[in-house]
C-alpha positions in Angstrom: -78.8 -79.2 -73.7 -77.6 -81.7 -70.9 -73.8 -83.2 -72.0 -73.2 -86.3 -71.5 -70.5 -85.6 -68.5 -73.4 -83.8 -66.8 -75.8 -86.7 -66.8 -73.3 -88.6 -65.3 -72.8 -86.4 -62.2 -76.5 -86.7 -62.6 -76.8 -89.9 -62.1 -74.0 -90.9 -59.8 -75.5 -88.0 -57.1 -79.0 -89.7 -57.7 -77.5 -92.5 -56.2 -75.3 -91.8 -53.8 -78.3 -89.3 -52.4 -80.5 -92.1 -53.0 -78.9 -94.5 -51.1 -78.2 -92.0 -47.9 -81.7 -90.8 -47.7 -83.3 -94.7 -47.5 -80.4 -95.7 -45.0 -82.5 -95.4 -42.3 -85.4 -97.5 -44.0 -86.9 -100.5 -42.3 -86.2 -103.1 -44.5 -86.1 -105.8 -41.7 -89.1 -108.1 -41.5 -90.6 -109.0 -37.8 -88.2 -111.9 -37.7 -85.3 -109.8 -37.7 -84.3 -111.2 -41.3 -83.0 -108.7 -43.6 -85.8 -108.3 -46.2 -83.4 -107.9 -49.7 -86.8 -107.2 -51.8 -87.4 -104.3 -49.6 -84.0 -103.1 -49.4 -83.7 -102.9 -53.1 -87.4 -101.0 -53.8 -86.2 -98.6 -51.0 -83.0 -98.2 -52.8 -84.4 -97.6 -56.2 -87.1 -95.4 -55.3 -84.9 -93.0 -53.2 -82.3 -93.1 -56.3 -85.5 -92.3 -58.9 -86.5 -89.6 -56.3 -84.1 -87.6 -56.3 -83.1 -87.8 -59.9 -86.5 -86.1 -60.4 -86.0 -83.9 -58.2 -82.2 -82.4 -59.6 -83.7 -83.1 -63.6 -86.3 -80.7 -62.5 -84.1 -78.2 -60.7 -80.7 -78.5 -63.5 -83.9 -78.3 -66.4 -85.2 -75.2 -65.1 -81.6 -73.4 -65.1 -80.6 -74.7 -68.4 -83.3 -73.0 -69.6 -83.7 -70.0 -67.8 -79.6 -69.3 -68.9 -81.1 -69.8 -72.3 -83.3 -67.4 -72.4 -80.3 -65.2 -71.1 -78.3 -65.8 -74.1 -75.9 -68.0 -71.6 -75.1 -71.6 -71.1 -74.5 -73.0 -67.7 -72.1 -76.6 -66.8 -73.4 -78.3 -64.0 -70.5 -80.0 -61.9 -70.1 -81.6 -58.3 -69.6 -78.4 -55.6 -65.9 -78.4 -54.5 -63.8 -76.2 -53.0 -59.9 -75.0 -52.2 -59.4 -71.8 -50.2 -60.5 -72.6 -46.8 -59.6 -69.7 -45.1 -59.6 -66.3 -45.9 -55.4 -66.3 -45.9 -54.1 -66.7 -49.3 -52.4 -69.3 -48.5 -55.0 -70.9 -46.7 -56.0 -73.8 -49.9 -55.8 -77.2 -50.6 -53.4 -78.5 -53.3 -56.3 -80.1 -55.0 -59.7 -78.6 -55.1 -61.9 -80.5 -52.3 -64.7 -82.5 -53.1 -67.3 -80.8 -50.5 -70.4 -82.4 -52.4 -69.6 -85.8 -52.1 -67.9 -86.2 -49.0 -70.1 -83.6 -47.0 -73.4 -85.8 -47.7 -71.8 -88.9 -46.5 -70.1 -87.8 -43.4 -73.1 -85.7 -42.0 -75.6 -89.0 -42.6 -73.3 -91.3 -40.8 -72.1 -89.2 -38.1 -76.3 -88.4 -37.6 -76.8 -91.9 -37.6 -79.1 -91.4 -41.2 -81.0 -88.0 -39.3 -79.5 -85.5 -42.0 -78.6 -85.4 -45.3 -76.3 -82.3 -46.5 -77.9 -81.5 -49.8 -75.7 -78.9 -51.3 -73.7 -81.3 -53.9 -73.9 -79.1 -57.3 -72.7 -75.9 -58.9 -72.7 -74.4 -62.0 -70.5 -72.1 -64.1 -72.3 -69.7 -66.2 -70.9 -68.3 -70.1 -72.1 -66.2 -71.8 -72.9 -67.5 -75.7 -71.8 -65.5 -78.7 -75.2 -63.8 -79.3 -75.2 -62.1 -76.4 -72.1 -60.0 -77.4 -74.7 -58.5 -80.1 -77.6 -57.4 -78.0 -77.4 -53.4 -76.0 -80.7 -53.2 -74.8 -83.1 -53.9 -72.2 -82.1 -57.2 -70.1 -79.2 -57.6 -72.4 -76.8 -54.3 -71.8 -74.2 -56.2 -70.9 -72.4 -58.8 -73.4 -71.5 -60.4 -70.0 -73.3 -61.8 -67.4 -74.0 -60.4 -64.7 -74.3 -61.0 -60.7 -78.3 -60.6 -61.2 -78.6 -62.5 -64.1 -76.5 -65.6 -62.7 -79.0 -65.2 -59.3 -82.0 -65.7 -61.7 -80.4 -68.8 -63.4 -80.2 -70.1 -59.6 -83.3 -68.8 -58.4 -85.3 -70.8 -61.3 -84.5 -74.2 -59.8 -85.4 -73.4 -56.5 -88.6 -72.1 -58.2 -89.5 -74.9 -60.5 -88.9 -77.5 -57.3 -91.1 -75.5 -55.4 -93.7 -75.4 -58.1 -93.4 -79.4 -58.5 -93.6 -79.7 -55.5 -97.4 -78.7 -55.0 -98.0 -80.8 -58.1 -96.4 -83.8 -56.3 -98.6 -82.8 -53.4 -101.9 -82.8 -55.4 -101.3 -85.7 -57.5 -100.4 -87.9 -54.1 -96.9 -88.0 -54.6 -96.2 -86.7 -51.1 -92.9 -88.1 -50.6 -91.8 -86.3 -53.8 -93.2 -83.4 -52.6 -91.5 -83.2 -49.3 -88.4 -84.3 -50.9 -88.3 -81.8 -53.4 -89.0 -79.1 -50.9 -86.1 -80.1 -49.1 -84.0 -79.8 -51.9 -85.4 -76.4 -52.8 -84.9 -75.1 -49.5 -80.9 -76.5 -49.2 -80.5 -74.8 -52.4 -80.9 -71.4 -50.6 -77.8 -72.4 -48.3 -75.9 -69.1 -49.1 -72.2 -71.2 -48.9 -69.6 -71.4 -51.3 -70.3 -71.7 -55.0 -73.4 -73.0 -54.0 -76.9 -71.3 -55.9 -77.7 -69.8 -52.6 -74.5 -67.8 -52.5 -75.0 -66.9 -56.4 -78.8 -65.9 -55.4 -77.8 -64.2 -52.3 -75.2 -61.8 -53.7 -76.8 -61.5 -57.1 -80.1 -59.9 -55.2 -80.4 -59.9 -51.4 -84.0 -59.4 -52.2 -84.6 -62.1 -53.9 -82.8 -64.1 -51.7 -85.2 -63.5 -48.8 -88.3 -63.7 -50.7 -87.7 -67.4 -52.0 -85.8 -68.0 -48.3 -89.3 -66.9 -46.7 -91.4 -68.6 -49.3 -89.3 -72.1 -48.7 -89.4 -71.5 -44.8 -93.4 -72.0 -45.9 -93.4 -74.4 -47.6 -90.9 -76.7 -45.4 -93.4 -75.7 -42.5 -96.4 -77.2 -44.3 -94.0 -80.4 -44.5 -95.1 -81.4 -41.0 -99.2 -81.5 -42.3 -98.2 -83.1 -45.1 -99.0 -87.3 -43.9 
């Protein structure tokens, strides 16, 4: 279900997130000595965080494009018209979800972390050509449908998210809030944008429901 190219962009985002998110962690001990130990537990638990966190949200697309007859191909988020003039584009397609993450930690000193590092392209699979009713009137996919495949991650981090809280993982909880919330940014080829233009309605409902849950964030210890 998950190629082996996407696992990669998996993993290589669970670390670079990982490490940006823990770059403000204390990891210096009283005498001012760089505690390595430390360092490396923050570094691996902020890595294994936010893997979670994307397996849950890329899991719950895969499947929800399934059940749509569709398959989905998770890549990094990029871009190369930046202004609306058609000749307004970069010769190579820019690569937003790497570089924006990195530049907005360091130039916020480690405050903010821009989380909006993955699309995906959605195709249609062969069975769907076959099927005239209901859901499936359409042998391709449409606007709506695409907004549901980007609406189930944002739903499925939510859900896990009160999981995390009741089970004591709180900083998986907040985290995965967070990401749920940033995947509502309604910018580029983002989910947010796919959500957003698929169904303003549900757009709103899971931007209100997120502005909710990142409220509770700050009773959350």
């Amino acid at each position: 279900m998950i190629s082996k190219k996407e696992i990669f962009w998996m993993i290589l985002f669970s670390i670079l997130i990982g490490i940006l998110i823990k770059i403000r962690a204390d990891v210096v001990d009283p005498s001012g000595i760089l505690d390595v130990s430390k360092l490396t537990i923050e570094l691996l638990l902020g890595i294994l965080t936010f893997f979670i966190i994307l397996s849950i949200n890329i899991i719950a697309k895969k499947l929800t494009a399934r059940y749509l007859d569709s398959s989905i191909e998770i890549k990094p988020w990029s871009f190369k018209q930046f202004w609306f003039r058609s000749r307004a584009h970069f010769r190579r397609a820019f690569p937003s979800g790497i570089v924006f993450p990195i530049f907005t930690t360091f130039f916020t000193m480690g405050y903010f972390t821009w989380l909006g590092i993955l699309t995906f392209e959605p195709t249609p699979l062969t069975s769907r050509v076959t099927k005239r009713h209901g859901l499936y009137r359409y042998s391709e996919l449409t606007e709506y449908h695409i907004a549901l495949i980007a609406a189930a991650g944002v739903i499925l981090n939510l859900l896990f998210a009160m999981i995390f809280y009741f089970t004591n993982l709180t900083f998986l909880a907040k985290f995965s809030i967070y990401f749920a919330a940033w995947s509502l940014v309604p910018l580029g080829s983002l989910d947010g944008s796919k959500i957003f233009f698929g169904s303003r309605i549900l757009w709103t409902t899971l931007a209100l429901i997120a502005l909710v849950f990142l409220s509770s964030i700050f009773f959350i210890p």
